[in-house]
N, C-alpha and C positions, 0 to 999 in steps of 0.2 A: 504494500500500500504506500503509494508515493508521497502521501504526507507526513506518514510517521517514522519515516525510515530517515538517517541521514546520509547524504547524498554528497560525495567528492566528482569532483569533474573527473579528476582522472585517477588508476590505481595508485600512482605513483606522487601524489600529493601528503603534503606535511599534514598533521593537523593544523585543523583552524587555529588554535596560539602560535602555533611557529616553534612552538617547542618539541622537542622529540625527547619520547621517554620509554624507559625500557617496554613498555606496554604500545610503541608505536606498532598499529597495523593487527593488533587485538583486537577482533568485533566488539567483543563488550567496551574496551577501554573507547572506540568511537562511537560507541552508542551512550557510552557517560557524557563524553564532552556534546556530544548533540542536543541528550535531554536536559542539563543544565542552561543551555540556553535555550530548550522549547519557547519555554512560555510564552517569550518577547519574540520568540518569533511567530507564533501562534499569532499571537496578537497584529503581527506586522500583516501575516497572509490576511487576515478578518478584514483589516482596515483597507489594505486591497480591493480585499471582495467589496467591500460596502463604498468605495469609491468609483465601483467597475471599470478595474485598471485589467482584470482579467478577460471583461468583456470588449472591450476596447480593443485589445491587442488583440482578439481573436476577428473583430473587424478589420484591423487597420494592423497587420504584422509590419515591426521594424519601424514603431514612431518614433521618436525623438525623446528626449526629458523635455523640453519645449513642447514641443505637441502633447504629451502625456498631461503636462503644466497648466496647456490653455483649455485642455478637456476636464481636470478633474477642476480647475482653479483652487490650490491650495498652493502655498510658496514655494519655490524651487526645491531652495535648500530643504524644508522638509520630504518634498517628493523625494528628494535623490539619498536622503537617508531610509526612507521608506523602500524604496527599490533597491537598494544596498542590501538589507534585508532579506527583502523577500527573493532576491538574486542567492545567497546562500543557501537558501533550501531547495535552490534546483529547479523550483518551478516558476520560475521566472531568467531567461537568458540575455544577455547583454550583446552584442555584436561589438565585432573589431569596428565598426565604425562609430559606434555608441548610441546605436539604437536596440530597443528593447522589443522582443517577442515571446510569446508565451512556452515554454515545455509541454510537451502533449498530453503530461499528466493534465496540466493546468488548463488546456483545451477543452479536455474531456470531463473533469471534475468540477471548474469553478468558473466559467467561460458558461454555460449553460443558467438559464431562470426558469426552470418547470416545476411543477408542485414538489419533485424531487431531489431539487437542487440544493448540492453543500452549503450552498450561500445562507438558503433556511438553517440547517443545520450547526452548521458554524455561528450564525447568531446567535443561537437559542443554548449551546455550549459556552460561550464568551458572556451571554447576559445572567446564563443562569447558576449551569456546572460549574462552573470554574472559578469564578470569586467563591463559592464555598469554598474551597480547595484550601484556604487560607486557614481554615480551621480543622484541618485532617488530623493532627496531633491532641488536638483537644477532645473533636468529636469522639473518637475509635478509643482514646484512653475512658471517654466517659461508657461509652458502650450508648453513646445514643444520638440523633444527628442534632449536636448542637448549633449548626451552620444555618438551621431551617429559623433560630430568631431574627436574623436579617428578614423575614418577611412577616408581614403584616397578618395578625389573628392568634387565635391561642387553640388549631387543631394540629395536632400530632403528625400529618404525612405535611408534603411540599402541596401534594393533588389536590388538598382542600382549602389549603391556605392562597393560594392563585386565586380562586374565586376571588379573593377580595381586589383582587388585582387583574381585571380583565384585558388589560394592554399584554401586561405582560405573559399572564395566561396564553392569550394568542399567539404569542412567538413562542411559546413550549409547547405546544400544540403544531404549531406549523411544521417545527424543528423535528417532532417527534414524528409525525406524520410525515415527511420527505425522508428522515431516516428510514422509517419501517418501512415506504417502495423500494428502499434500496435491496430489502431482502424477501418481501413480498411476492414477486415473479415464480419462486424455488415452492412456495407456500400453495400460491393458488392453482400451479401446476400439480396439484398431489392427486391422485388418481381415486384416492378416496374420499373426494368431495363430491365427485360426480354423482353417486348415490343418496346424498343430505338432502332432506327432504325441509327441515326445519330447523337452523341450527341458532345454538346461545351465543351471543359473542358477547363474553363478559369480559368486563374493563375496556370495550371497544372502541374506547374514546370520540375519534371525531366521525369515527366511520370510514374511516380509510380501507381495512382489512375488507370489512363485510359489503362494500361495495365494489371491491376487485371478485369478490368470491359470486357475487351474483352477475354480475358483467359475464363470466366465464361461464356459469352452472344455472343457465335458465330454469331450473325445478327448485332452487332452493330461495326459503325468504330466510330471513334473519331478524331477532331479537339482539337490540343493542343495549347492554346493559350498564350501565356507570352511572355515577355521582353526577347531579342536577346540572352540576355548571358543563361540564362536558356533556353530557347528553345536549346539553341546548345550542353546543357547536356543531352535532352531527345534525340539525335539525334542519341543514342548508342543504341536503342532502336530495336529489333529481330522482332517488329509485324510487319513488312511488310508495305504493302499501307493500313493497316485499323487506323492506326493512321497515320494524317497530321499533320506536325508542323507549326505554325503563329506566325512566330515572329511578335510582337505588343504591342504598348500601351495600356490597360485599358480602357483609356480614351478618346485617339486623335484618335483612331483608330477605323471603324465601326467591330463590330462582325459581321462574315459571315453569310450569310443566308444559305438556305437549311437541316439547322439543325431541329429534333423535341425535340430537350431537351438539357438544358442547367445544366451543372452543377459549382457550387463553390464550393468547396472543401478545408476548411482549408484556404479562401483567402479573405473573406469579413470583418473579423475581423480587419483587416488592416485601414479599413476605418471609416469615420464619417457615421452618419443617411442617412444624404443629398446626400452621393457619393454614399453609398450602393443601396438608391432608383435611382439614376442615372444608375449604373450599373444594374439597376434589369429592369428598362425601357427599357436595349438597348436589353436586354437579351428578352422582353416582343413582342419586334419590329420583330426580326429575326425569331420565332416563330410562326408556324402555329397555326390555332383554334385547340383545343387542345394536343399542345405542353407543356412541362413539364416545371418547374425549380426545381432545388434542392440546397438546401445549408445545406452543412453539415459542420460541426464544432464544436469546446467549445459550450457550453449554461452554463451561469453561473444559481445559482439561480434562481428562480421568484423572489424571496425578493432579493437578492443579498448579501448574507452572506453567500454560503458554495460554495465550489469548489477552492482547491485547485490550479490546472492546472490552470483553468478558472482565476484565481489571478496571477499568475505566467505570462502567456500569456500575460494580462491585461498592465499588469507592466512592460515588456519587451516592446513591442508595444510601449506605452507610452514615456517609458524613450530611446531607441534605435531606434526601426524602423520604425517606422512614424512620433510618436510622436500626435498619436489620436488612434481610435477605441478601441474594448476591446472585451471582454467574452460575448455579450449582449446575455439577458435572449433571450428565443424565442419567447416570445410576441414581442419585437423590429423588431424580422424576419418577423413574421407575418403580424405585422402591415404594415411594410415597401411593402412586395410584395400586401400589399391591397390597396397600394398609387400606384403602377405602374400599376393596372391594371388587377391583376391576381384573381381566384374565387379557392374555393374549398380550401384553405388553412388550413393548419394542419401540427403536429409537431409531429415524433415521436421520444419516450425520452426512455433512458435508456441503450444508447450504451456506450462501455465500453472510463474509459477518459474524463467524464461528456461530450459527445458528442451528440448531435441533428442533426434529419432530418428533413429540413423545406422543405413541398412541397407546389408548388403552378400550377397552371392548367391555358393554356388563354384560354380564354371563346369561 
């Protein structure tokens, strides 16, 4: 993934200090020096993105710092330390004659504005995730997300505290929604949708999920089940009566019957072991003899050492929005729906985004 990795022009380049240390030319030792200057540079690509320096250049290859200057109108010298910047992480390139063109990551990734686009996603990281981050030492020593009093209310998740904040609510939404098309495609291609007749999409937030799944599977409606304020964003929503919206608690609230499959999507990670199998019970209740469930989302490792996102998520969660759950491997998934009840259980792996499909079947 070309924005998390760091990136030398050539093999045979120093590191970026100039110094050379017994550790020159160690993966890890240049994956240190890269992620100590993330942040700022994170920050440098955002402030790109939100000036569309990347959209520019994918119109106009080879402008100028002058031309770049007269388009974004921000001062030279800042421009040219901004593209300094964003020049070291690769996706942005400089010519010998000192104009500037984008990297084909940077074409392909941030050069784009559709509902899918990074450009959402990267805001809704930069506004939301990541000034938490500041409080990762305090939150995870307390065991509970202390980052979440930066915002406005006194309920326990980040998902209900937004309500109060409906600006910004909608850029975690937008954000969250152009990330999940990114892994969406793997999902609604599953072959066992074709058969859903009526499915739950709990935590379905703006309706993103359950309108690609009806777009695809003309036989299926859907029930969209979330909290008040999010239900009333799916509510812009073109598919007619084949998606229901429910406003509802999680928890306090029974899931409707008449469904044959139930899906999580991107919404279990939120919670502990004990609440997962709770929700995987009520989900087990409303379900005919063979009724489905599905949970799709991160799978970190089996060992739990590689995945990126999976880490990212983990740690967000933690420090901001619950303040528990995580990336858990798919064994976690599996085991849990083999405590509520369900047979036939199986994972499949390999969607893009370290993403997993847990199914399970009631007997």
């Amino acid at each position: 993934m070309e924005l998390t990795r760091p990136i030398r022009t050539t093999q045979s380049d120093p590191p970026s200090s100039g110094e050379v240390t017994p550790l020159d030319g160690d993966p890890v030792a240049e994956r240190f020096h890269f992620l100590v200057n993330a942040p700022a540079l994170f920050n440098a690509v955002v402030t790109a993105v939100e000036w569309d320096v990347f959209r520019h250049l994918a119109e106009h290859p080879g402008s100028s710092l002058e031309e770049l200057r007269e388009f974004t109108g921000v001062p030279a010298h800042s421009l040219r330390v901004l593209l300094h910047a964003v020049c070291t992480t690769g996706l942005l390139e400089r010519r010998t004659d000192g104009t500037y063109q984008n990297a084909r990551a940077a074409s392909e990734l941030l050069a784009p504005d559709g509902p899918d686009s990074w450009r959402h996603i990267l805001t809704g990281w930069k506004e939301i995730y990541y000034p938490a981050f500041s409080q990762m030492s305090q939150a995870l020593a307390a065991g509970t997300n202390t980052a979440l009093a930066a915002h406005h209310g006194d309920e326990p998740t980040l998902y209900c505290r937004l309500a109060h904040n409906p600006e910004l609510e909608a850029v975690f939404h937008r954000s969250m929604s152009a990330f999940t098309l990114k892994s969406l495609d793997a999902l609604v291609e599953c072959e066992e949708f074709a058969t859903v007749r009526h499915l739950l999409d709990v935590g379905g937030g703006d309706g993103t999920t359950s309108n690609r799944l009806i777009a695809k599977y003309p036989g299926i409606r859907s029930t969209l089940f979330d909290i008040p304020s999010v239900a009333q964003l799916a509510g812009s929503s073109d598919a007619g009566d084949r998606i229901q919206l429910l406003p509802g608690d999680l928890f306090k609230d029974p899931f409707p019957t008449g469904v044959d499959a139930v899906l999580f999507s991107h919404v279990l990670e939120i919670f502990s072991g004990d609440q997962i199998t709770e929700l995987l019970a009520k989900a087990y209740a409303v379900l005919p003899a063979g009724g489905r469930v599905f949970i799709y989302g991160y799978n970190v490792s089996d060992d739990e050492t590689q995945g990126w996102y999976s880490a990212r998520l983990s740690l967000y969660l933690n420090v901001l929005a619950s303040g528990q759950g995580m990336a858990y491997p798919a064994g976690d998934y599996e085991e849990w729906m083999g405590r509520a009840g369900f047979s036939d259980v199986r994972t499949l792996r390999g969607y893009p985004y370290e993403h997993g499909l847990t199914i399970g079947v009631k007997p």
